[in-house]
N, C-alpha and C positions, 0 to 999 in steps of 0.2 A: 481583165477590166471589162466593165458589163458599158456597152455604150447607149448611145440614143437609139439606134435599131433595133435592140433586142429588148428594148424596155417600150418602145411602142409594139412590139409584135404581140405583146400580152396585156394592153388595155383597151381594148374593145370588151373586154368583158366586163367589165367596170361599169354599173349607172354612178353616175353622179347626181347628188341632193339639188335640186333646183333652187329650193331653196339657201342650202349653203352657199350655191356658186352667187346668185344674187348676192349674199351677205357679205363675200368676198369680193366682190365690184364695185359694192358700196364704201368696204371699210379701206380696198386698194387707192380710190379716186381722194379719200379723207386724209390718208396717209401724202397722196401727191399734191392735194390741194396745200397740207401743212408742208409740204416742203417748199414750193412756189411761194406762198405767202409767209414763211420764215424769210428765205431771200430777200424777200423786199421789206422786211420788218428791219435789218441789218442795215439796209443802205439808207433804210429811213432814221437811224440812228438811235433806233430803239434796243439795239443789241448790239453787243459788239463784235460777235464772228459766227457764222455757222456753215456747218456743215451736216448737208443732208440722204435720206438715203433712197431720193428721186432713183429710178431706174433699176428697182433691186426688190419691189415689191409681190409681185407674183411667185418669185421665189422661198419671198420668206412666209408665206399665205401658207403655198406647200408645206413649207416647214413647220408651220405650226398647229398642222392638221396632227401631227400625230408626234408633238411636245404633251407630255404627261406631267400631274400631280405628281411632284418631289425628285422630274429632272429636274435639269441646273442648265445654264446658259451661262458660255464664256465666249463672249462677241466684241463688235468691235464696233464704229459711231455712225454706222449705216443701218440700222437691226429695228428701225422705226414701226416698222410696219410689223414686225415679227412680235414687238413687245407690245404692240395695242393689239393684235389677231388673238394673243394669250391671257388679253386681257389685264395686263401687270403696268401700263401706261393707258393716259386719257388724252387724248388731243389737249383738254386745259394745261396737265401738270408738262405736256410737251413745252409747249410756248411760256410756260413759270420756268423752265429749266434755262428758255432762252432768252428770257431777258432774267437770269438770272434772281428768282424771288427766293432769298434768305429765310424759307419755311418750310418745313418737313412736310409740313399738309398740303401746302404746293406742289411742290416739288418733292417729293418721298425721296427718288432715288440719291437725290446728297444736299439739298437744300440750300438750291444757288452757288454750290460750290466746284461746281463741275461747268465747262461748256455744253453747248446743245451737245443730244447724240450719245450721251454716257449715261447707260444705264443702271438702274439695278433695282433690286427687291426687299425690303426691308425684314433682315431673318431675326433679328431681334425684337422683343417687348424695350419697353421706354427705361426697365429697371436691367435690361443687358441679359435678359435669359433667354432663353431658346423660343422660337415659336416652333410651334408643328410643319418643321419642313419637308417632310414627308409626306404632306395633303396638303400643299400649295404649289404653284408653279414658281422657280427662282431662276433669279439672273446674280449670276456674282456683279461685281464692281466693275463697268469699264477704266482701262486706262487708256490715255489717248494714245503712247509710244506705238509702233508699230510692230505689231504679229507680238505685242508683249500680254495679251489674249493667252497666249498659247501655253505658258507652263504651268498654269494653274487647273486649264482644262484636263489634262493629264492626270490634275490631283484629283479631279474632280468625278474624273472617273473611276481610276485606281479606287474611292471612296467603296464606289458601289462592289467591287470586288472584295471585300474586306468586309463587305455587309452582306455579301451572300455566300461567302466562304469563311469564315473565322464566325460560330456558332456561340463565342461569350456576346455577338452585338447583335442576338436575335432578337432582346426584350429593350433596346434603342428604338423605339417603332414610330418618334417621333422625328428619325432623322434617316427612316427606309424604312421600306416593304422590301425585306429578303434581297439588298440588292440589285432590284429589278429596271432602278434609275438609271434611265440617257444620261451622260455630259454632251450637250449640243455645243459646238463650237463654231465661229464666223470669221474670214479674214478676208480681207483684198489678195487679189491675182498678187499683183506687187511683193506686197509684204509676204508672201510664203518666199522669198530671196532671202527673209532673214533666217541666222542661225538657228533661234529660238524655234522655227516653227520646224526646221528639218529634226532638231534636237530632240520636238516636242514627238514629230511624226516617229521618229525611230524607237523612243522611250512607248511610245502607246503599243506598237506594233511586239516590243518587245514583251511588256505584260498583258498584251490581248485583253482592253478595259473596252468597256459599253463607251464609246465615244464617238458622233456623230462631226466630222468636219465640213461647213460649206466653205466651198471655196467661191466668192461672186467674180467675177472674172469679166470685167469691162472692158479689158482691154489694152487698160493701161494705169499707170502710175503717177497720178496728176500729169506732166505732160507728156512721159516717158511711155512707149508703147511697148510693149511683151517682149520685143525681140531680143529688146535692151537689159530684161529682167532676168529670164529664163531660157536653158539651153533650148533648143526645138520650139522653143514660145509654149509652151506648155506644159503646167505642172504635172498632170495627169501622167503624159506623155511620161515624162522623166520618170515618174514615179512608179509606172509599168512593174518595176521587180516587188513591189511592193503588195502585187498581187497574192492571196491564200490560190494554195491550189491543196489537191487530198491529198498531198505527203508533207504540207510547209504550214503551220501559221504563218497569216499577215494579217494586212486587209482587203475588205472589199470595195472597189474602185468604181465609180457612176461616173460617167459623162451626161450632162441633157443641158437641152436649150433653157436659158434665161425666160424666156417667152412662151412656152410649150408648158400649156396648164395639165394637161393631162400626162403628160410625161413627166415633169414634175410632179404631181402628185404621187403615182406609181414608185416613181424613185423612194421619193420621202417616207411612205410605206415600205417599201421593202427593206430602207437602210435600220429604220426605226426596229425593227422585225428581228434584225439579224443581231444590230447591237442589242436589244433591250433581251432577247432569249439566248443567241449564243455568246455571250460578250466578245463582241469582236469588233476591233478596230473598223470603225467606216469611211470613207472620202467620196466625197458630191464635188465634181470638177462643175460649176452652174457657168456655162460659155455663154457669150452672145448675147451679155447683158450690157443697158445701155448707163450713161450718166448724163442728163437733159441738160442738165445745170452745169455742168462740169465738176471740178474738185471740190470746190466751198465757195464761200465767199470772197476769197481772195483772188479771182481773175477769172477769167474767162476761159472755155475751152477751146472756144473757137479759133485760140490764136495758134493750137498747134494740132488741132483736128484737121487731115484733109476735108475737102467739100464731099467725096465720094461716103466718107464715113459720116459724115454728119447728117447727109442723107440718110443711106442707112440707117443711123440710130432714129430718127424720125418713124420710117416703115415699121421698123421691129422694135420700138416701145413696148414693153409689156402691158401697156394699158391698153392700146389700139388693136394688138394679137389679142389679149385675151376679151374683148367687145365684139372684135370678130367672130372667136370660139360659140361667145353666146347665140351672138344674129344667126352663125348659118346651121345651128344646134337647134334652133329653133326657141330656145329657153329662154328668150326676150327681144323685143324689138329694138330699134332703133331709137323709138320716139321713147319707150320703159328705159331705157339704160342715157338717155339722154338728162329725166326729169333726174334719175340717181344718182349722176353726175354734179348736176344743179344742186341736190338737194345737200352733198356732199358739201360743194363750197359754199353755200349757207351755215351749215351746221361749224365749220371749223372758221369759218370768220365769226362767228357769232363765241367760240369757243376762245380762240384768238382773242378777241375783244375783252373776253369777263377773265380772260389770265392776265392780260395789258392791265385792266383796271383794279386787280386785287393787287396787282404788283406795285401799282403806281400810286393810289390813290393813299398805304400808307406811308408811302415816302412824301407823297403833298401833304399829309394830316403832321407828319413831324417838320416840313419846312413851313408851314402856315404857323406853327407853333413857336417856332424858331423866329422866323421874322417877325411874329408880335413882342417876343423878347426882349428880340434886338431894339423894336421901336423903341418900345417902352423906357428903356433903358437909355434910350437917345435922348430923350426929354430933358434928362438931369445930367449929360453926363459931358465932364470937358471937350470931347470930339465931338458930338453930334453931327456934324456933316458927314462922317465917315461912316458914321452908323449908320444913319439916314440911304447911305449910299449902296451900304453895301446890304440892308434889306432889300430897297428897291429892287436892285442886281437879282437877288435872289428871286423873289416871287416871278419876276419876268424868265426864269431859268426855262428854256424847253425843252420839254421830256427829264426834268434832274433825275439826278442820281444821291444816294445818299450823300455822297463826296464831296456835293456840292452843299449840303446843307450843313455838314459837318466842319466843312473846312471854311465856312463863311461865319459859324459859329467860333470857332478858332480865332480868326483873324478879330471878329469882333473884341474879342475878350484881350487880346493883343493892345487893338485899340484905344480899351479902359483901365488898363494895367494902371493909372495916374488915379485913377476914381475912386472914390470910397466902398470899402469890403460890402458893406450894406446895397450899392448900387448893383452890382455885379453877380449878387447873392441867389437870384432866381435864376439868371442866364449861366451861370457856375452850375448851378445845381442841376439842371434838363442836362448841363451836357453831360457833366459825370455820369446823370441814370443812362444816357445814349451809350457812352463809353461801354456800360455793363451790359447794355443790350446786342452793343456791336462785338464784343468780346464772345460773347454765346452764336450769334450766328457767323459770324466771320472765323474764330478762335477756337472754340469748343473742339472736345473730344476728341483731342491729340493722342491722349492716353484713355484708356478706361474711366467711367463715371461712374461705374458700375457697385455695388456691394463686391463685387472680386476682382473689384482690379489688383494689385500687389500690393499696393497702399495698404490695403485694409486687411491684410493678411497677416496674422498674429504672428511673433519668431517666438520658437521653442529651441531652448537652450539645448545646445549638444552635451551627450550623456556617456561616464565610460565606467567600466568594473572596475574595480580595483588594481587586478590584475590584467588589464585591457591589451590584449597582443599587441607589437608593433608589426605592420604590415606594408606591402607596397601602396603607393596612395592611390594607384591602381583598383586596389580589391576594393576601398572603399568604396569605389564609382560602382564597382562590378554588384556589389551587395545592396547599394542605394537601388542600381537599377535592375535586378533581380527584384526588391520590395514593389519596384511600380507597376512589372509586367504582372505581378502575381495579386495585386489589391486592385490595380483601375485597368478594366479589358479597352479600355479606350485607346489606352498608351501604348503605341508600338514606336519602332526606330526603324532608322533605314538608312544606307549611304554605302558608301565605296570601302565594301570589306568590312562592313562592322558585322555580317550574318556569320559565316561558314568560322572564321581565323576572330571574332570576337572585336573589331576594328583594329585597327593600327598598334596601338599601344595595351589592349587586351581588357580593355572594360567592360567590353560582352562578351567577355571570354566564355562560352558554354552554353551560353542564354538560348540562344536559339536550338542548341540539341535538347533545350527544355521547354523553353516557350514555343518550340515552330516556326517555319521561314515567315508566317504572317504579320511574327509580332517583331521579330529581326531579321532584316533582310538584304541581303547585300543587290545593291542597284550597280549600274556599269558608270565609268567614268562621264557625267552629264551634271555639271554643277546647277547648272540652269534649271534642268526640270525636276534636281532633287527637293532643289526650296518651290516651286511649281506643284509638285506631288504633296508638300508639304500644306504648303497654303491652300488648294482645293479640300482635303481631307479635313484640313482645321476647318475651312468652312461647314464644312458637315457634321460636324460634333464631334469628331473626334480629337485624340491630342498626340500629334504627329511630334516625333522629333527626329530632324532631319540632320544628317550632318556633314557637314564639310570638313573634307579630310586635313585640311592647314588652311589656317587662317591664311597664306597666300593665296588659295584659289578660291580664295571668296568675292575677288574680284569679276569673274565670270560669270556670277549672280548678281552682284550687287543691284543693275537696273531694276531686276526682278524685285530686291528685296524693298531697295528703295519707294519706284516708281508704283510698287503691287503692295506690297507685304506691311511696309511702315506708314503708310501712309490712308489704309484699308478703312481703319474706324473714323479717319476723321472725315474722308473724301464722304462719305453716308452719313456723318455727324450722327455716330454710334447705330448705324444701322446693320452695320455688318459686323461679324470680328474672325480672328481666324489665328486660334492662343499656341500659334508655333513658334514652336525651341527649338533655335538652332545651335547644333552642339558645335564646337570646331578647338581647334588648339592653336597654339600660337607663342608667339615674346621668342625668346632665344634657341636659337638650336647650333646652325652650324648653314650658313653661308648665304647667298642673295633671295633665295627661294623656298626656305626653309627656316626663317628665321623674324618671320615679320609682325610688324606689329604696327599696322597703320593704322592706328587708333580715332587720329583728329579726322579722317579722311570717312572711318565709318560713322563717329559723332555728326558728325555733319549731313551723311547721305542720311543715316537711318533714324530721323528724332519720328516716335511712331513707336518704335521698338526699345527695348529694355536693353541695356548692354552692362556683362556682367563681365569683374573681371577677378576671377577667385584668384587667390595668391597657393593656392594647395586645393586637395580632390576632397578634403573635409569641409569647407567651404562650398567647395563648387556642387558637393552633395546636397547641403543645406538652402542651395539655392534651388536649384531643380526642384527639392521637395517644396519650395514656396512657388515657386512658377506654376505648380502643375495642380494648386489650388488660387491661382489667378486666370484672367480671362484675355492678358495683354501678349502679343509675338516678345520674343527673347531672345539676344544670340548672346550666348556664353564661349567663353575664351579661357582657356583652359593653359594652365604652364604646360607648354609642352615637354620643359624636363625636368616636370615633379611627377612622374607615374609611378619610378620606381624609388623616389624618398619615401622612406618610414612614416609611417601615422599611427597614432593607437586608432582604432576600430571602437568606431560607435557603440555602444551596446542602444538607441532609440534611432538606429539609421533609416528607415525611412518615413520618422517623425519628425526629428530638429528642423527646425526653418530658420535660413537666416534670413535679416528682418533688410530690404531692401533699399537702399538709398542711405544707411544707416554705416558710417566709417566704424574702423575699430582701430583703438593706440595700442600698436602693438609695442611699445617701450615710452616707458615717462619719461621726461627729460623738460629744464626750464630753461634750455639756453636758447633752442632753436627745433622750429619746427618741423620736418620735413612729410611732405606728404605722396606720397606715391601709389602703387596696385601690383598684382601679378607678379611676374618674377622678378623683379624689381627689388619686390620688400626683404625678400632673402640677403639681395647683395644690400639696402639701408642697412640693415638689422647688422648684418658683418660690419659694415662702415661703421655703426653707430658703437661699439665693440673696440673698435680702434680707437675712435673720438673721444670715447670713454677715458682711457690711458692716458691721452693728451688733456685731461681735465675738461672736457666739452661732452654735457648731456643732452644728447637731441631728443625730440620724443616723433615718436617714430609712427605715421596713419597711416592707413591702408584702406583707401577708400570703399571698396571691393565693389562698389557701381560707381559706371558712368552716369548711364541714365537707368534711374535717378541719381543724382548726386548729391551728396549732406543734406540729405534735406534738413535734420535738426539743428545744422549751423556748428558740427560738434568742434571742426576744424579751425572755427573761430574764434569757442573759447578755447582752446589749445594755443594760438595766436596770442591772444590777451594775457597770457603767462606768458611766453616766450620770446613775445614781440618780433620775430622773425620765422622765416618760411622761407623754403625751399619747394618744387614742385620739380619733382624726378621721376619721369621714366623713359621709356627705350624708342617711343615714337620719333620721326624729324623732327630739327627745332622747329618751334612755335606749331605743333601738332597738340596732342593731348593733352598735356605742359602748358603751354599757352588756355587752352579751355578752361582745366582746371583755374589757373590763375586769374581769368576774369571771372569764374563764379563766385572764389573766393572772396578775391581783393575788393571786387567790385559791387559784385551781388551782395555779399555779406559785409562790407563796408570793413572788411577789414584793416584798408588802410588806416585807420582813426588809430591803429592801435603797432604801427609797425616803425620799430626805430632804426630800420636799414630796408634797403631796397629789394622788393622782391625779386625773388631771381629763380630758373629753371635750368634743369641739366638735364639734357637729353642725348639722344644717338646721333650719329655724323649725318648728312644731311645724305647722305648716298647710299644703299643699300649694302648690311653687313656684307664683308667680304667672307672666305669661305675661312675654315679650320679657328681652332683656339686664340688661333693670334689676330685672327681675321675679325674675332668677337670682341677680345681686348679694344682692339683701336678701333673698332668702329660701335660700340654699343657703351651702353656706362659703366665702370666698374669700379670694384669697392674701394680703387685705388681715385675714383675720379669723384666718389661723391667724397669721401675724408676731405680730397683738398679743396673742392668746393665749400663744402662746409667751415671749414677753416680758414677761409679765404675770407669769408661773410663776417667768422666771428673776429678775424686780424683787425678787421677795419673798424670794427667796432671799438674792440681794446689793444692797435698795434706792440704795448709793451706787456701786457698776458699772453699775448699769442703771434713772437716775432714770426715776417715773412717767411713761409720754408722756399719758396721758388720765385 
């Protein structure tokens, strides 16, 4: 580990630019000015929460002395000063971020949808294509969660290794030069406690990627101090084995002062140096930084700072160290670094000011609008006093927010529900256009908007010979994904055993003693930084498909996928994307950990991403082939024991597309509906077989997405013949079951058309027990849909279909 002694014994040789260090005092004091005057913009009730990154500035100056054209940043809501030094924030779009203004040209990095402190860089054009991020400087997405920064950095540099080793992604030049890209990374002392970030450390350490870690190190964890965090109070410390030495990769380990401008530079230099030419893991332990302000806006430090420390953090400010540096350097005075100071909070209250009044001024333009409405409206209309009242109310609002002018609109029109259509007619109509205005910046870009999103992606019919081999549904996946390593050099895979043994159940069987560890690669047990490794890479142009070994251990990711992954494009309101497939299997096997299917639990985390649930590996081929000409994340869910069922063999496999959102009837039938997915439809299909014999034709859907789901309502007219429905599959009750049933009943109004009540059948509320018998009674079977189904139709005709039970 290189410490602060050995890294000042070699900068005396160093001049520093006089002029840069100026430039750095200037833009540091701007950086501290907008943190101080965001605080009091908060309490003045102009914002509602911040938090800022007072005390961490000199540090991040360093760091962005030697941040290059087409690295990446994956930081966390301190990084203020790092992202205006790079020039990728304005003091204006700072303060549009915190009082939160709903416009992209304000706020770039997500357009009022983020709290203060979350960055990012806009890698997209407005129509979802690539810009040249290889000749700009980029910040991925913050999330607020803690050290949840860290598994994308990973991907992000793993990227650069893939670009300068795998020679198909030489002529990508809009997304690297050869490779040669930092992943900068930032977290709190604190948060390196979490899993993610030792997860993250040990995955980097183990592929030796161009990755730069600061660690800022205050001292403490909002009111928690080191001791409480970390063994020895120190990362650094602990992480000693982590040291490269000439017989080991690792990394290279820096300790330096928070405050110490020259030793921080040095640092920043040489880590920059080592990652960016030998790809090797780096850690910057930044000690002896202070927080002026304390944690955020939410209380105060001082209530568990001793007095001794609070001292101290006064003396060793990095503003006041480095003012000193200059005065006894000789490289400015007193009275020169005084007026810079000055001029600093000038320039960011005056910047302050023109963000306050772009943000405010058209929220007054649409309640001045509003309230003339309402007046007007008042004149004629049975309530007037109320109306009368509640404009007044309005215009008098201080500091409004849209809420208030929307939700004063609302109650108006509440008001004159008694009044005639004609009176109502202008104050109906503003709010409707507001509805469609708020929908775009509040709502947008959940999904793709793009020309490739999956929407818009044509399906082509699946194709076979005549005499079409039947094979394991296995081979199918294995020949699908042999077509994508061998047509698009973008597409590689990766995960727990899919390289050497061809994954689990043998779909890359061979691939990689053809393709190369680059394009199939087997990673170590790390769920977390496999969708991490994913998501970074997808940010880079590439098209990662990451996989998780069973759908049970998808829980170990989930925050990532959630909190990072699903929710990517809308948090930047389509300024980022990152088109990762995640492969995994899942539904039935054989006992509590091996058999799962918690469907309603990922509907719910992951709306963002696509969830796909093929019922066989001919489907789930045709899906992949449509994902990987979309722009949107994906996790497919695969029958875990359909590998080795028979399939005839594509002869167009890595053309058919199935078309997505789109169900398919795998059996007509006019008695009753039943709608299900996955491995489910096999046991329907045998039910309906049985049901058959007993004179009852079900007709049998297979939705094959969640998300999307029916979008063309097929399910509906399937209903309107049948008048009855069933929603069956293996989730808890009221899990996926339930979802479906209010998209259906509800969304598509299908109740208008149903002459019994709808009902679902699902798995025991308890996770399957282990062995055959264990699947019986606890998951559905073909014995439990017959009598459900039967059951629905008794009641309908008790003397056609006497009770059997």
């Amino acid at each position: 580990m290189t410490n602060l002694a050995t890294i000042t014994k070699n900068i005396k040789t160093k001049v520093f630019d006089k002029e840069q260090l100026i430039k750095d005092f200037r833009l540091m004091w701007e950086s501290r000015h907008a943190s101080l005057m965001g605080r009091k913009e908060v309490f003045m009730g102009k914002a509602k929460f911040g938090i800022f990154g007072d005390g961490k500035e000199l540090a991040q100056l360093a760091m962005a002395r030697h941040f290059k054209n087409g690295d990446f940043r994956a930081g966390y809501y301190r990084d203020q000063t790092f992202m205006l030094a790079i020039g990728q924030l304005t003091i204006k779009e700072y303060f549009a971020q915190l009082y939160a203004h709903t416009s992209v040209e304000a706020d770039p990095a997500s357009a009022g949808r983020l709290m203060n402190g979350h960055f990012a860089t806009r890698s997209l054009h407005e129509d979802g294509t690539w810009k040249d991020l290889a000749n700009m400087m980029n910040s991925s997405a913050d999330i607020s969660p803690t050290a949840g920064q860290m598994p994308k950095l990973l991907g992000l540099a793993y990227a650069s290794k893939l670009y300068r080793q795998n020679p198909q992604l030489k002529e990508l030049k809009e997304f690297s030069k050869e490779g040669n890209e930092v992943a900068w990374g930032t977290i709190g002392n604190a948060s390196t406690s979490e899993g993610m970030f030792f997860e993250t450390v040990n995955a980097a350490g183990v592929l030796q990627v161009p990755m730069v870690i600061s660690i800022w190190d205050d001292g403490y964890g909002i009111s928690v101090p080191n001791e409480y965090h970390t063994t020895k109070g120190s990362i650094s410390e602990i992480l000693k084995g982590l040291q490269r030495n000439d017989d080991q990769k690792g990394y290279e380990i820096f300790v330096v002062k928070g405050w110490d401008y020259e030793a921080l530079d040095r640092t920043y230099e040489n880590a920059a140096r080592i990652a960016r030419e030998e790809h090797v893991p780096v850690m910057i332990h930044v000690i002896e930084l202070t927080q002026p302000q304390g944690h955020s806006t939410s209380g105060s430090h001082e209530r568990y700072k001793p007095k001794e420390r609070l001292d101290w953090e006064k003396q060793f400010d990095c503003t006041l160290q480095f003012r000193k540096f200059l005065t006894e350097n000789g490289l400015a005075t007193p009275e020169e670094l005084d007026e810079i100071e000055q001029e600093a909070k000038v320039f960011v209250k005056k910047e302050k000011d023109s963000a306050w009044n772009a943000f405010s001024s058209e929220i007054k333009s649409e309640l001045k609008e509003a309230a003339q409405l309402i007046r007007s409206a008042s004149n004629k209309s049975s309530n007037s006093v109320l109306l009368h009242a509640l404009a007044d109310d309005l215009t008098k609002t201080l500091n409004p927010i849209r809420k208030d002018v929307i939700s004063t609109v609302r109650r108006a029109l509440w008001a004159m529900r008694e009044d005639p259509v004609e009176l109502k007619f202008e104050l109906k109509s503003w709010y409707e256009k507001q509805q469609d205005l708020n929908e775009d910046r509040y709502s947008s870009h959940l999904y793709s908007q793009s020309d490739y999103s999956s929407e818009s992606v044509e399906p082509i019919s699946v194709r076979y010979e005549t005499e079409a081999p039947l094979v394991d549904g296995r081979e199918v996946l294995q020949a699908c994904f042999d077509h994508l390593l061998s047509n698009d050099p973008k597409f590689f895979a990766f995960g727990e055993d899919v390289g050497k043994i061809g994954d689990v159940n043998q779909a890359f069987a061979g691939l990689q003693a053809k393709h190369g560890e680059l394009r199939v690669t087997d990673t170590s047990i790390r769920e977390v930084t496999i969708i991490g490794q994913g998501i970074g890479t997808a940010l880079r142009g590439l098209r990662p498909m990451a996989e998780i070994q069973y759908l049970d251990y998808i829980h170990y990711a989930l925050m990532t996928l959630s909190d990072d992954l699903a929710c990517l494009h809308y948090r930047t309101k389509g300024g980022q994307k990152a088109p990762l497939i995640v492969r995994t299997r899942g539904h039935r096997l054989e006992g509590v950990w091996h058999a799962g299917s918690p469907i309603g639990m990922l509907l719910h985390s992951l709306r963002g991403m696509l969830i796909c649930v093929p019922r066989n590996m001919t489907q789930a081929a045709g899906m992949y082939n449509t994902l990987m000409q979309a722009d949107e994340p994906a996790l497919v869910i695969e029958c875990l024991n359909g590998y080795r069922l028979k399939e005839k063999m594509p002869s167009n496999i890595g053309e058919f597309r199935v078309k997505l959102g789109r169900p398919e009837i795998l059996r007509t039938g006019n008695d009753l509906t039943v709608v299900t997915y996955g491995s489910m439809c096999r046991i329907v299909e045998e039910a309906a077989e049985e049901l058959s014999a007993m004179g009852i034709e079900v007709e049998v859907i297979d939705v094959q997405t969640l998300l999307p789901f029916d979008v063309d309502q097929m399910i509906l007219e399937s209903i309107k013949k049948t008048n009855r429905v069933l929603f069956a599959d293996e989730d808890v009750p009221g899990g996926a079951s339930a979802y479906m049933m209010q998209k259906v009943v509800e969304e598509q109004n299908a109740y208008y058309y149903l002459d019994s009540q709808p009902a679902t059948l699902a798995a025991k509320a308890h996770r399957p027990a282990y062995s055959s018998d264990g699947d019986y009674f606890s998951k559905p079977s073909v014995d439990d849909v017959v009598e459900k189904v039967y059951a629905m139709m008794h009641e309908t005709n008790p003397e056609k279909y006497p009770k059997i039970l």
